[in-house]
N, C-alpha and C positions, 0 to 999 in steps of 0.2 A: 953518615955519622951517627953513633949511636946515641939517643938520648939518655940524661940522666936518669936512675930508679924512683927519685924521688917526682920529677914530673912526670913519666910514664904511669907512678901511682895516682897520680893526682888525676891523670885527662881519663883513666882507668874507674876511678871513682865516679869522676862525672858523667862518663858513661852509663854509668852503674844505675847514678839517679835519676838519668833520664830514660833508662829502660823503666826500672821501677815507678815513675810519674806516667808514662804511656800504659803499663798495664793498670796502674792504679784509677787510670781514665778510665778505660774500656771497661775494666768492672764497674764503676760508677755510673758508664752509659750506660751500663745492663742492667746494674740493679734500681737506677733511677727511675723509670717506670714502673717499677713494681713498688714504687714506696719506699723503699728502705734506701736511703744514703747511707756510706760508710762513716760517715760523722754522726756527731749526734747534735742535734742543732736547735733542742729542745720545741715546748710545744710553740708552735705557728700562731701569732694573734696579727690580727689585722682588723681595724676596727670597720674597714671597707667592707671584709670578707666575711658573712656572718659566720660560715662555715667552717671555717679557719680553727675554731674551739673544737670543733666535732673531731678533724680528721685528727689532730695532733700531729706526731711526727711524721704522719704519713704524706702522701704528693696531693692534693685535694683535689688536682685536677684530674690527675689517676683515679681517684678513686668516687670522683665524680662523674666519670666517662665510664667507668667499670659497672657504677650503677645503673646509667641511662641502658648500657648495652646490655646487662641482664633482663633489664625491665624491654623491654624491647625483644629479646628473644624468645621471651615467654608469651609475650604478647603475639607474637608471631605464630606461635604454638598454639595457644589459645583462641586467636581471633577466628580461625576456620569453623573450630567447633562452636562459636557463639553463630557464626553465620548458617553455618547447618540451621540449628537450631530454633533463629528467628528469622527468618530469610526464605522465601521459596521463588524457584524459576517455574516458569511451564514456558512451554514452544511448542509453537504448532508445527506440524508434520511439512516438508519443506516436499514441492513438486509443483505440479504447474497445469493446466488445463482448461474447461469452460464449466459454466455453473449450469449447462443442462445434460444431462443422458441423451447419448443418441445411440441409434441400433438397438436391437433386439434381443433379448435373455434367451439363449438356448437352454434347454432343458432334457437333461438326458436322462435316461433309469436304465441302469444295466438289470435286463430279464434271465433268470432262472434258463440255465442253459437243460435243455433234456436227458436226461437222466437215464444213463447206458444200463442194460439190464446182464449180468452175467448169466451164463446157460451152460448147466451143468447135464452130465450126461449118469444118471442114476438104476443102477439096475431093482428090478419094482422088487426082486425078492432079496437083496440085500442090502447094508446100508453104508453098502463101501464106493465110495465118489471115486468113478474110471478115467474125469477126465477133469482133473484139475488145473484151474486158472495160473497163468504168469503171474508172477510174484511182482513185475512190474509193472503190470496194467491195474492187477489188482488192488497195488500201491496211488497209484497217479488215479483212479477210481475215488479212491477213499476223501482224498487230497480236494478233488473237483467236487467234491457232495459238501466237503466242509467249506470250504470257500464260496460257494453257492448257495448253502444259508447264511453267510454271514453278509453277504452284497446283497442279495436277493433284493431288499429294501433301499440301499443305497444310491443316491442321486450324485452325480457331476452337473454342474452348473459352469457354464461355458459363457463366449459373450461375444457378438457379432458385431458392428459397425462399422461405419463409412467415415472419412474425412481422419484429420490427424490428430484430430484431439478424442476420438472415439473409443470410451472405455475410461476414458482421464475424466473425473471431476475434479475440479479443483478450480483454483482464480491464480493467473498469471503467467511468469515461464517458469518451466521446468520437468524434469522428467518423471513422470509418471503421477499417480492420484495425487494431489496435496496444493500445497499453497505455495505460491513465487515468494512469498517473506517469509518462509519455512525458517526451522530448522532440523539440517537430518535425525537430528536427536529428539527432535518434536514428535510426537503423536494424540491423538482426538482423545482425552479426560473426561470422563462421568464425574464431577463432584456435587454434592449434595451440601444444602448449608445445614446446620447440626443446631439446633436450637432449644431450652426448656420447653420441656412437654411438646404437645400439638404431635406426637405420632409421626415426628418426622421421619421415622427408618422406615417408615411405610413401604411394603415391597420392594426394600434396598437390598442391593448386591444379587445374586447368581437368582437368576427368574424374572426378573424384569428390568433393572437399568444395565445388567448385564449384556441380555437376550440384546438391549436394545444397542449396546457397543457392536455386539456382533453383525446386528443385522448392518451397520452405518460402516461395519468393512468390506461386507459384502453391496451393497447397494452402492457403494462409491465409489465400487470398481475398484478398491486394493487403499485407502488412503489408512494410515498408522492405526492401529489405537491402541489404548491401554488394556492392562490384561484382566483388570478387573476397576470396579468402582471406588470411589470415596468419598470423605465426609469432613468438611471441613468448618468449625466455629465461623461467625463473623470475626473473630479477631482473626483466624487464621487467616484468614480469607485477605485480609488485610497485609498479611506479611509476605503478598506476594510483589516485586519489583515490578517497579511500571514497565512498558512495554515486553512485561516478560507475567502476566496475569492470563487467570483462566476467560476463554472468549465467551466462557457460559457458565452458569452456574444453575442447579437443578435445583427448589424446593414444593414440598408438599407436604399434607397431613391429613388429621380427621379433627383435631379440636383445636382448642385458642392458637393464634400465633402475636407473640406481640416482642418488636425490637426494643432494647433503651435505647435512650437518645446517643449514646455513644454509637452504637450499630446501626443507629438511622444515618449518621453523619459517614462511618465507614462504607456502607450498600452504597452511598449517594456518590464519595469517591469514587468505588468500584465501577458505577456506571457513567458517571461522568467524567470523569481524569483519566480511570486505566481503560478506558472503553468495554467495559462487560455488560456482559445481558443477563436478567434471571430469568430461565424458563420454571413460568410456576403451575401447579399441574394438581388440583381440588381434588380430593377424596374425598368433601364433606360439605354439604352448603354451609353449615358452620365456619369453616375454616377458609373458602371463597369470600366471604363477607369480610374473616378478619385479615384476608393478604391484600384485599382492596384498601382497605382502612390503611394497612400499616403503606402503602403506596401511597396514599395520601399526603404521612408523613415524610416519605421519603423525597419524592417529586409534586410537593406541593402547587407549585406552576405549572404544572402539566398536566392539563386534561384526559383522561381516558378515553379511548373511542374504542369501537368495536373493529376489524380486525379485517377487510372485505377479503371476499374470497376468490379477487384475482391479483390481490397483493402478489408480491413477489416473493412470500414468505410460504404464500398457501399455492404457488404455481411451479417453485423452483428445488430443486432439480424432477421433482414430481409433482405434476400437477394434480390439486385436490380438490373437488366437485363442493361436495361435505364434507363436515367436520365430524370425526370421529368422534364418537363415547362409547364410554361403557354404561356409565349411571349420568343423567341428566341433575347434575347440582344444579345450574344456573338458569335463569329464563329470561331471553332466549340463547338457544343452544352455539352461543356465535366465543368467536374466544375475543377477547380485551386487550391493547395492549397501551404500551405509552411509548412516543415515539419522542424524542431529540434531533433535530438540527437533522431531520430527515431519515433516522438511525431505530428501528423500534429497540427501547434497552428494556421492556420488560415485555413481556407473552406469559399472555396466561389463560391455561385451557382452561376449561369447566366441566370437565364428564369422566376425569380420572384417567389419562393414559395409559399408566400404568399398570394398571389391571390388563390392560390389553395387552400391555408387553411382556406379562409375564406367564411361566409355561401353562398349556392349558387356555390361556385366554381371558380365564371367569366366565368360560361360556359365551361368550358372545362369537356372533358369525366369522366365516374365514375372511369374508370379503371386509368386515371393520376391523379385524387384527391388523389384516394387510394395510388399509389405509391407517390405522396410528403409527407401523412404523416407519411407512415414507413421511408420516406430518411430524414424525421423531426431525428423521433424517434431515427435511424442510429446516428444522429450526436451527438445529445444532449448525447445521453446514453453512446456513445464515448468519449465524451467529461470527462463526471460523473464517467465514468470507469477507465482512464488512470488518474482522478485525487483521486480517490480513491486507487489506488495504489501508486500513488506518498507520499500519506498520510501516508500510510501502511510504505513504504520505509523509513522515515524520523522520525518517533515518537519519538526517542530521540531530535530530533531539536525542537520539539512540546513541 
């Protein structure tokens, strides 16, 4: 039956407004998040809402989420580069082994190989050569004369021993030179603290704390190190994350040293909370008398004692008879340290190391060069030992 025109228009119409009501929705869902309602529904008060005034006709809660999340992505953008900035890691070099050398250093020299003499056949009254040389002997000739001055000098150093940790220094598991609470991204740091006046760059970088990385990769049978030295404030020094701090830190000089009391309070964390050591190492009897004094300050409760020479600082991984110098600052010639909770956290030589660790020596003999850099190697490796065990000790607080 057909319906009338007049109700067909009408359920027509109705249709009409509820298509037009459903789209009118959807845009309103859409643009409702962005703020803008298709009405206008004048400005927003609520006296609950402080905010209410600010946005006006806009969604406050949109535009209260749109701000957090701005603020927030920028900060995300930002926060790395504040943490570069005030923030440093170190890690020690990850591997595993024992804390003494065993077996024997081979020593090799490749010798000057003898030198082939060409022999030419010349008639005495003319100066015409009858019997001329191969173009390829005479080539591989030339080659073997140059390559034989440039070795001529050149040593291989090789390495011998027995049992399975032979050739591994290090303390705990794992493979090769380094430390069981490693990490691979770890390697052995020369840093210096950086201080007003007192001379502290004293034979810093390539000639002697250098000399001295190189020798502590070699003497350790392969353990990481850095490619060169540094130098770091007490405050930096400060900005490095606990269990993630240098296991040593190097200072020396020739004239005053004196901390504020803010950097006696930071040294004192470094050695007591992030477990560091300072190896400190006189150029000067002046400058002996003021690292004792400022250790005074620092580890007030803690007596100084002299340093025995079958300690386990002065026997391991090389054992030391005497103690090296170069120049005699202190009297007697014995090194000082201050020990903690069984831990020595400071060492301090008296005769200048570093003279001896750097090229040339200052003249002094082969045989005291060779012992500062194993009494180097003694401390540092002391140092990287006892704090890789404190690492081991703690991993839950990690």
């Amino acid at each position: 039956m057909t319906q009338p025109p007049n109700e067909f228009v009408r359920q027509l119409k109705a249709q009409s407004v509820m298509v037009l009501t459903d789209v009118y929705n959807e845009i309103q869902c859409l643009l409702e998040p962005l703020g803008r309602p298709l009405h206008y529904r004048g400005r927003q008060w609520n006296p609950v809402r402080v905010d209410a005034w600010f946005w006006g006709t806009q969604n406050p809660r949109f535009a209260h989420g749109m701000a957090w999340s701005t603020f927030l992505q920028v900060m995300c953008f930002v926060l790395p580069f504040i943490h570069l900035g005030c923030e440093e890691v170190d890690y020690i070099p990850a591997g595993g082994g024992t804390n003494q050398v065993s077996g024997k250093t081979v020593v090799v020299r490749q010798l000057k190989k003898p030198k082939k003499k060409i022999k030419y056949v010349v008639n005495r009254n003319s100066p015409i050569r009858f019997d001329v040389p191969d173009i390829t002997d005479w080539t591989k000739e030339t080659i073997d004369k140059v390559f034989e001055e440039e070795t001529k000098v050149r040593y291989a150093t090789g390495y011998q021993g027995t049992g399975t940790a032979a050739g591994n220094l290090g303390e705990g598991e794992g493979d090769g030179a380094g430390f069981g609470a490693g990490n691979w991204k770890g390697m052995v740091r020369f840093i210096r603290i950086k201080y007003e006046g007192g001379d502290w760059n004293n034979n810093m970088g390539r000639g002697a704390d250098h000399n001295m990385l190189i020798e502590f990769n070699l003497r350790s049978r392969g353990i990481k190190v850095a490619k060169q030295t540094e130098a770091r404030t007490v405050d930096e020094l400060n900005n490095f994350r606990m269990f993630n701090s240098p296991p040593f830190v190097y200072v020396t000089g020739h004239h005053r040293l004196n901390f504020s009391d803010r950097e006696v309070r930071m040294l004192r964390s470094y050695m007591l909370e992030k477990h560091g050591m300072i190896f400190a190492d006189a150029a000067s009897p002046s400058w002996g008398r003021a690292f004792r004094q400022q250790m005074a300050r620092l580890l007030p409760d803690v007596r100084p004692i002299y340093v025995p020479m079958d300690d386990e600082i002065h026997r391991r991984p090389f054992p030391i008879d005497r103690l090296p110098y170069v120049a005699p600052h202190d009297s007697p010639m014995m090194a000082i340290g201050w020990k903690v909770k069984g831990r020595w956290v400071a060492y301090y030589h008296p005769g200048d190391l570093a003279d001896a660790w750097k090229d040339g020596h200052s003249g002094v003999k082969k045989d005291v060069a060779e012992a500062a850099y194993e009494l180097g190697v003694n401390v540092i490796y002391y140092a990287y030992r006892q704090y890789s065990i404190w690492l081991s000790e703690n991993k839950r607080k990690q």
